[in-house]
Biotite code that builds the C-alpha atoms (Angstrom):
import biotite.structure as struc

atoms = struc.array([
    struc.Atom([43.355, -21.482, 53.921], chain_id="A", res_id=1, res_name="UNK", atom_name="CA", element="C"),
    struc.Atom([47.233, -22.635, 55.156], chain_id="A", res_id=2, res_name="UNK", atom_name="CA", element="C"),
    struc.Atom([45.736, -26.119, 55.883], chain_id="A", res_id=3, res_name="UNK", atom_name="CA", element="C"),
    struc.Atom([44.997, -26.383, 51.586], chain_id="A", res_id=4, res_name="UNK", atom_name="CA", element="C"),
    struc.Atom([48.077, -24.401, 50.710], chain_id="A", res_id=5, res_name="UNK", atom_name="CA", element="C"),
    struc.Atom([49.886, -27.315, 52.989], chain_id="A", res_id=6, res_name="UNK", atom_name="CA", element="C"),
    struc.Atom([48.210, -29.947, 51.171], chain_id="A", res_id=7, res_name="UNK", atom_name="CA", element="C"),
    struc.Atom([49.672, -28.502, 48.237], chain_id="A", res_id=8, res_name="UNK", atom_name="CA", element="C"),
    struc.Atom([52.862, -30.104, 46.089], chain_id="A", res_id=9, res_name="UNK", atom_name="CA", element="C"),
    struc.Atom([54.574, -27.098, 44.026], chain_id="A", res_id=10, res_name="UNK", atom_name="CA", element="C"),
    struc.Atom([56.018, -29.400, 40.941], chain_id="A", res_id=11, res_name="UNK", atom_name="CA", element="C"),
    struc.Atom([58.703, -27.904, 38.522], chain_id="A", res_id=12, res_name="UNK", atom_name="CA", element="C"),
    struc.Atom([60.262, -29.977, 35.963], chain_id="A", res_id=13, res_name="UNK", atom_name="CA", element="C"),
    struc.Atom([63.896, -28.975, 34.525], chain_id="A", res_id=14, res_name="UNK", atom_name="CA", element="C"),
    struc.Atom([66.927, -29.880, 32.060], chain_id="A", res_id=15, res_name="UNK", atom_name="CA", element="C"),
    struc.Atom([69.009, -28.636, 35.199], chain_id="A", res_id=16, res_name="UNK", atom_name="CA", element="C"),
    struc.Atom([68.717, -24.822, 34.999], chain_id="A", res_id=17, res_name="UNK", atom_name="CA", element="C"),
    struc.Atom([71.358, -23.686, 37.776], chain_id="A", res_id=18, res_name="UNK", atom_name="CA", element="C"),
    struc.Atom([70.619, -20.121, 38.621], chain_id="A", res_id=19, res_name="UNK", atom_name="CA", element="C"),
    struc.Atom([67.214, -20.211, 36.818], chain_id="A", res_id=20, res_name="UNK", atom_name="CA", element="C"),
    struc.Atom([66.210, -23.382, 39.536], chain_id="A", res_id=21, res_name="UNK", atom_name="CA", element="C"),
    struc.Atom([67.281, -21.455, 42.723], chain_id="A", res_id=22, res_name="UNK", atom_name="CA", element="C"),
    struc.Atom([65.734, -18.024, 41.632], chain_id="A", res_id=23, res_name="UNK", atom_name="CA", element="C"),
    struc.Atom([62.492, -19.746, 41.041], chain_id="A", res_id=24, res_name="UNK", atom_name="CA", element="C"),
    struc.Atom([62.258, -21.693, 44.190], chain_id="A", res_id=25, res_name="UNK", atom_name="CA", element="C"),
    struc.Atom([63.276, -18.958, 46.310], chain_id="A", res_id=26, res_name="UNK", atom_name="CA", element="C"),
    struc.Atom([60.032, -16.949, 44.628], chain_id="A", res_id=27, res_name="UNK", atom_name="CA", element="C"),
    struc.Atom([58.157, -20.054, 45.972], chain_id="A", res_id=28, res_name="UNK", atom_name="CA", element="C"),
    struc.Atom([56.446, -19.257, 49.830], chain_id="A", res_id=29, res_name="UNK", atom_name="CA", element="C"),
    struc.Atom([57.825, -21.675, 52.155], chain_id="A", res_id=30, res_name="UNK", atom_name="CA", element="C"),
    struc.Atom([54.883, -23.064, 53.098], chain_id="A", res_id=31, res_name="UNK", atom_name="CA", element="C"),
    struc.Atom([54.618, -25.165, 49.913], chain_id="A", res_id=32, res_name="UNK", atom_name="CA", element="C"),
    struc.Atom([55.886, -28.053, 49.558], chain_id="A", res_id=33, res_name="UNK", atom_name="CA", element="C"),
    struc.Atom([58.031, -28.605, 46.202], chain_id="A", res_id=34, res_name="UNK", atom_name="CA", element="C"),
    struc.Atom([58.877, -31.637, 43.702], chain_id="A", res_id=35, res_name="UNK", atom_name="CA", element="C"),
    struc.Atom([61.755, -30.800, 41.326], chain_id="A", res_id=36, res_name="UNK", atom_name="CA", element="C"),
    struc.Atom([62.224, -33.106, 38.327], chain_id="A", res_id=37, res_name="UNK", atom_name="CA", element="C"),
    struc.Atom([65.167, -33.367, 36.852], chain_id="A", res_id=38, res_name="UNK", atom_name="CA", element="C"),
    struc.Atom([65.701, -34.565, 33.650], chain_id="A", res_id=39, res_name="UNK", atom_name="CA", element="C"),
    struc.Atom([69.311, -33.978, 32.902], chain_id="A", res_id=40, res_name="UNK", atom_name="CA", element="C"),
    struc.Atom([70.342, -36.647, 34.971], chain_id="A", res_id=41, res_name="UNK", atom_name="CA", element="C"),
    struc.Atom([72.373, -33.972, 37.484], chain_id="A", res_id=42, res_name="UNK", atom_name="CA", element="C"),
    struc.Atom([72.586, -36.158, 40.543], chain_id="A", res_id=43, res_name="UNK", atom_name="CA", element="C"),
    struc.Atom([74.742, -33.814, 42.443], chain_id="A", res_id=44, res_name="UNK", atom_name="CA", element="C"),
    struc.Atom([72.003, -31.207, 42.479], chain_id="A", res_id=45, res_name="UNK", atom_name="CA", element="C"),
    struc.Atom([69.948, -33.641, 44.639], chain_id="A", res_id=46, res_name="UNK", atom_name="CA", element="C"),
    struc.Atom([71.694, -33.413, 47.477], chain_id="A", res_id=47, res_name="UNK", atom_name="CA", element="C"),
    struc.Atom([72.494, -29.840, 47.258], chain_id="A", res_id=48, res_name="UNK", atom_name="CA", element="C"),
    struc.Atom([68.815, -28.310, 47.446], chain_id="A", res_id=49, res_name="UNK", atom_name="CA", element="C"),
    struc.Atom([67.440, -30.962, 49.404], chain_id="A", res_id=50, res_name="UNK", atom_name="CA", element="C"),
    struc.Atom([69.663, -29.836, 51.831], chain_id="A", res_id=51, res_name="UNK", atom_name="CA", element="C"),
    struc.Atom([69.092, -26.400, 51.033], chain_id="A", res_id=52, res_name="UNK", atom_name="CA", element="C"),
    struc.Atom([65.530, -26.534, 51.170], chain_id="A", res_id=53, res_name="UNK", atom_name="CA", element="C"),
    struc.Atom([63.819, -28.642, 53.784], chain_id="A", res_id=54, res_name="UNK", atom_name="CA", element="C"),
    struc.Atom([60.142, -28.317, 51.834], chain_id="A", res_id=55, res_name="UNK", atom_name="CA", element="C"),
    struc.Atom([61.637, -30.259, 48.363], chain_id="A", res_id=56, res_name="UNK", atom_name="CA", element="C"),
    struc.Atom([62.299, -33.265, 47.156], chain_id="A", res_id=57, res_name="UNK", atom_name="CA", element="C"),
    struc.Atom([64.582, -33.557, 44.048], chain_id="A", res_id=58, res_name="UNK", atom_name="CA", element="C"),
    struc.Atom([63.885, -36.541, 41.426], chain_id="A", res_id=59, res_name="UNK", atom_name="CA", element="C"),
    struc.Atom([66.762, -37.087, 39.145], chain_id="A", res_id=60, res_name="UNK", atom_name="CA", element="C"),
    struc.Atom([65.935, -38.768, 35.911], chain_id="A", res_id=61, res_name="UNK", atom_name="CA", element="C"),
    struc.Atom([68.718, -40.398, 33.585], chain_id="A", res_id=62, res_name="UNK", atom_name="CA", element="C"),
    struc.Atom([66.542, -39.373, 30.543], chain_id="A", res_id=63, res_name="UNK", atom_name="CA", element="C"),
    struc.Atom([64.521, -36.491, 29.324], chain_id="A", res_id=64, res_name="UNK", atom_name="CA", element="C"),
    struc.Atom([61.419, -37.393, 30.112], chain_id="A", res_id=65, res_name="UNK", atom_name="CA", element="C"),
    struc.Atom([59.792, -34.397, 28.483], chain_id="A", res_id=66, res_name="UNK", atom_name="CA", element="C"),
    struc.Atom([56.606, -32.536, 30.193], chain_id="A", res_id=67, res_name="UNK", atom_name="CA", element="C"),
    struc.Atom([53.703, -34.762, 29.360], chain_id="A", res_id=68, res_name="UNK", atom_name="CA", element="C"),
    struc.Atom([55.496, -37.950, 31.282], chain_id="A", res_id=69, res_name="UNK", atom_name="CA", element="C"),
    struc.Atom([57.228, -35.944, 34.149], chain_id="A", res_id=70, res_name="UNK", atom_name="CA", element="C"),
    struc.Atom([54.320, -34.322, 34.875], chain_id="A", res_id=71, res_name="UNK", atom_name="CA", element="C"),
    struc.Atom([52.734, -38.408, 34.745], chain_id="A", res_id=72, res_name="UNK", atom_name="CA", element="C"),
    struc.Atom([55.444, -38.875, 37.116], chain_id="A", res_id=73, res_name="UNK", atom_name="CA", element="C"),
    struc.Atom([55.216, -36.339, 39.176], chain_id="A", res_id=74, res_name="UNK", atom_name="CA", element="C"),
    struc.Atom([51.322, -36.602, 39.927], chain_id="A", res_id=75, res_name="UNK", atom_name="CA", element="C"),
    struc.Atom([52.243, -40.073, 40.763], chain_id="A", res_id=76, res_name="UNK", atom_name="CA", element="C"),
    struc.Atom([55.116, -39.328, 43.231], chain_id="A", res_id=77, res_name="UNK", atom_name="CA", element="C"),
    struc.Atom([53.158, -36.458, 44.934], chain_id="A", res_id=78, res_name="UNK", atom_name="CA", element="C"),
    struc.Atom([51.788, -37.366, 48.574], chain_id="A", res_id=79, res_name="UNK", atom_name="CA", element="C"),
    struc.Atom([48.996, -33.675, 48.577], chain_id="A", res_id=80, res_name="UNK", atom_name="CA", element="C"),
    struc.Atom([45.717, -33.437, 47.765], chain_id="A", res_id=81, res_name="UNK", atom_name="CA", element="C"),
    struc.Atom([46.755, -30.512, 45.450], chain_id="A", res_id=82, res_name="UNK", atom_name="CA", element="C"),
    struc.Atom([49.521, -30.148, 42.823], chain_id="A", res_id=83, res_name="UNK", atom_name="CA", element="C"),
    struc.Atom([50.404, -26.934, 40.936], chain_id="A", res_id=84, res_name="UNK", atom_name="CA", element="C"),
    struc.Atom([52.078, -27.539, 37.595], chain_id="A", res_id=85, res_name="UNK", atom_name="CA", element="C"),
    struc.Atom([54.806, -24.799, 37.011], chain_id="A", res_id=86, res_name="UNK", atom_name="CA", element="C"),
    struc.Atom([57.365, -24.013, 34.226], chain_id="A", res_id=87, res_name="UNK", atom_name="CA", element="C"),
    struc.Atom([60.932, -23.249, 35.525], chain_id="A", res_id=88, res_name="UNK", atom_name="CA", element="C"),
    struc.Atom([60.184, -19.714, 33.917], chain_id="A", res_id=89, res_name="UNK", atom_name="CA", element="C"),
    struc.Atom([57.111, -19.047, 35.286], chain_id="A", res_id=90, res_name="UNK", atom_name="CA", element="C"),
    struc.Atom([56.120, -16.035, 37.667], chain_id="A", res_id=91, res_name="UNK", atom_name="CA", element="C"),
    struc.Atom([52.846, -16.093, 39.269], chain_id="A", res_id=92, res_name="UNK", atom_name="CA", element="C"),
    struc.Atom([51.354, -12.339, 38.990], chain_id="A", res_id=93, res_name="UNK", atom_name="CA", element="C"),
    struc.Atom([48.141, -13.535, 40.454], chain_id="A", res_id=94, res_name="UNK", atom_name="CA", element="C"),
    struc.Atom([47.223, -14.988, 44.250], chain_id="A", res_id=95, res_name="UNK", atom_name="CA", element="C"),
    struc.Atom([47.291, -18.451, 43.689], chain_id="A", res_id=96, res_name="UNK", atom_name="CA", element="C"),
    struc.Atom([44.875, -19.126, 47.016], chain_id="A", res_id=97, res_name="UNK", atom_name="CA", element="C"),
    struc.Atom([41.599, -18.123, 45.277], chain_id="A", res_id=98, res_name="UNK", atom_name="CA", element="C"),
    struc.Atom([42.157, -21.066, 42.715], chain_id="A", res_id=99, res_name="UNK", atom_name="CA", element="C"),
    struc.Atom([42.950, -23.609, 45.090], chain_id="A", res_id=100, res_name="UNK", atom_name="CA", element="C"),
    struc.Atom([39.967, -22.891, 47.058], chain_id="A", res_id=101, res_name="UNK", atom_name="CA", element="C"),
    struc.Atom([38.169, -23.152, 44.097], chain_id="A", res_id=102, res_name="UNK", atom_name="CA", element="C"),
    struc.Atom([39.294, -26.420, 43.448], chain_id="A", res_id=103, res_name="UNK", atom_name="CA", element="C"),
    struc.Atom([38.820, -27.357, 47.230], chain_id="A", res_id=104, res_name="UNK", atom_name="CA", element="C"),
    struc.Atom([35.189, -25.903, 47.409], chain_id="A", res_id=105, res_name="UNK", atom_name="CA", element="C"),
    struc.Atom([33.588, -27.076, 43.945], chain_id="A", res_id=106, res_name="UNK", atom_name="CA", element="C"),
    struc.Atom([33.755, -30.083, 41.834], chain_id="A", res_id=107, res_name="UNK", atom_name="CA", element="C"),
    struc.Atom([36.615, -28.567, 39.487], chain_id="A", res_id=108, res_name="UNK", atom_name="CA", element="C"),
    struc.Atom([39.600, -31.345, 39.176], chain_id="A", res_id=109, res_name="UNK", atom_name="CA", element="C"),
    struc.Atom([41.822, -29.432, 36.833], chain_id="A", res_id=110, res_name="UNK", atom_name="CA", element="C"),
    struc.Atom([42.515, -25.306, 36.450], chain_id="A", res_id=111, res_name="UNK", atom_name="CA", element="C"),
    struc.Atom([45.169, -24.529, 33.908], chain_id="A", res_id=112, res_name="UNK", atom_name="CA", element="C"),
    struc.Atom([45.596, -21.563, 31.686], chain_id="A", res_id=113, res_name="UNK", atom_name="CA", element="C"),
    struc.Atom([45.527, -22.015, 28.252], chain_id="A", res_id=114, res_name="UNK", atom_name="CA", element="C"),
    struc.Atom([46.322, -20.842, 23.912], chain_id="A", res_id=115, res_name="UNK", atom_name="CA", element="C"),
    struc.Atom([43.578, -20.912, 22.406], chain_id="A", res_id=116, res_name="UNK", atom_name="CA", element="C"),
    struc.Atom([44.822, -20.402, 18.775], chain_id="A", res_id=117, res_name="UNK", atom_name="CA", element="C"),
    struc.Atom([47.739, -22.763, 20.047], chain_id="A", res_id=118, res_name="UNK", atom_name="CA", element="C"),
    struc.Atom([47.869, -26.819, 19.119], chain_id="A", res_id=119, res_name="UNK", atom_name="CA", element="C"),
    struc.Atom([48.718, -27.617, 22.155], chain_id="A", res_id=120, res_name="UNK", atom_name="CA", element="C"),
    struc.Atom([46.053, -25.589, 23.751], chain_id="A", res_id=121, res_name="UNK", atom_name="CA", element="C"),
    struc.Atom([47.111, -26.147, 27.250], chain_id="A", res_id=122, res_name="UNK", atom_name="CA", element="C"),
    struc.Atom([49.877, -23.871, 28.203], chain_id="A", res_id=123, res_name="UNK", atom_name="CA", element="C"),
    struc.Atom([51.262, -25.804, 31.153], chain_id="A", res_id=124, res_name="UNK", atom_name="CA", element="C"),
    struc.Atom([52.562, -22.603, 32.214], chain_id="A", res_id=125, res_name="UNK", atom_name="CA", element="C"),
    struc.Atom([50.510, -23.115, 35.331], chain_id="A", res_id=126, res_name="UNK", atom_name="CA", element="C"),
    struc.Atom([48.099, -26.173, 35.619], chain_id="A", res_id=127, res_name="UNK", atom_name="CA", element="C"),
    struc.Atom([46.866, -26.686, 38.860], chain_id="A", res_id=128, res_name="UNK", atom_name="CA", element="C"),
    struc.Atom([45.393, -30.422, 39.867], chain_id="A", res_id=129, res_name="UNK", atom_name="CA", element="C"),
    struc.Atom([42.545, -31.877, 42.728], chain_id="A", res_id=130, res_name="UNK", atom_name="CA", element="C"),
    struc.Atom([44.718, -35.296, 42.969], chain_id="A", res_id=131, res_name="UNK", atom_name="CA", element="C"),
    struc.Atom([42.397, -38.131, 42.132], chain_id="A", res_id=132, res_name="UNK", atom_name="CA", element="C"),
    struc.Atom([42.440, -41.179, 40.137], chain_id="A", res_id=133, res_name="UNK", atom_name="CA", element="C"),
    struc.Atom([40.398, -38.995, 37.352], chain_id="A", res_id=134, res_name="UNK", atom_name="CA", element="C"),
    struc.Atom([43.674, -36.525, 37.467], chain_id="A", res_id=135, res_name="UNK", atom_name="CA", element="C"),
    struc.Atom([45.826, -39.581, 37.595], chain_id="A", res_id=136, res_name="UNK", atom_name="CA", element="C"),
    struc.Atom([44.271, -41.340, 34.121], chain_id="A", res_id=137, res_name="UNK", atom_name="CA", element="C"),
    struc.Atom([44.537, -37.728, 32.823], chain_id="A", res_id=138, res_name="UNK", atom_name="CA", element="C"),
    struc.Atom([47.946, -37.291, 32.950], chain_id="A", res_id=139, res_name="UNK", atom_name="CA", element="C"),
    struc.Atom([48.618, -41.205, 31.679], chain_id="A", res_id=140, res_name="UNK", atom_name="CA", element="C"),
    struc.Atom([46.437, -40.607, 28.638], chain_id="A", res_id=141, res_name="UNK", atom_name="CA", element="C"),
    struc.Atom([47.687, -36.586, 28.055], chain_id="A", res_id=142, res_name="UNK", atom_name="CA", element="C"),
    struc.Atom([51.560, -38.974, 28.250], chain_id="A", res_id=143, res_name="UNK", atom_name="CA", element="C"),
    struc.Atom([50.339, -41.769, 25.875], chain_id="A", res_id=144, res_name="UNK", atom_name="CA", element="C"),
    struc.Atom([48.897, -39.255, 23.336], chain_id="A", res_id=145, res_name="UNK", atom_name="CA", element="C"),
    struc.Atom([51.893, -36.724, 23.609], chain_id="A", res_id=146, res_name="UNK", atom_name="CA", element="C"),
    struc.Atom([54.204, -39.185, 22.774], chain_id="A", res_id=147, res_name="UNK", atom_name="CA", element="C"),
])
């Protein structure tokens, strides 16, 4: 099980948060590895938790972005098999092993939990990815028709 959990990129996108940011990736095992995105352009923070935190990588953007593109980004600048999608507010009550096995084991590309009475039905609360070029065009069309 550690070898998928290793394969897997935690990715949380931001308007620089300050204390929110460090409580939620200190609630983030170590094992992980993690991909912040910045979008408020807060260079300094970079350096700061990369030095911090020797499993993330910090990706300053001069512009909001918004979620459908940085998440475009992100599953673009990701080197793992695996990438789970997580708001900056976002506690996970349940084990998240059981649905990354899942997505290891079966032909599932995409878990995610969702509104259904929502418009934007996908609550990208937690979405978690298989990366693969069918993930990849995802993620460019979800940007194209977000925008």
């Amino acid at each position: 099980m550690y070898e998928i959990i290793e394969n897997c990129t935690v990715v949380i996108t931001t308007f620089y948060s300050g204390d929110k940011l460090e409580s939620c990736i200190k609630n983030i095992p170590k094992i992980f590895k993690i991909l912040i995105i910045d979008n408020g352009g807060e260079k300094k923070n970079k350096d700061y938790y990369e030095q911090k935190y020797s499993n993330l990588t910090y990706h300053v953007s001069d512009t909001n972005l918004g979620v459908p593109r940085s998440y475009s980004l992100a599953n673009k600048l990701v080197k793992t098999k695996y990438v789970l999608f997580m708001d900056l507010d976002t506690i996970l009550l349940k084990n998240i092993d059981k649905y990354l096995r899942k997505l290891h084991k079966d032909s599932i590309d995409v878990i995610f939990s969702w509104r259904r009475f929502n418009h934007q039905w996908v609550n990208t609360g937690v979405l978690i990815v298989k990366k693969n070029k069918k993930t990849v065009d995802l993620f460019d069309e979800y940007e194209k028709n977000m925008l």
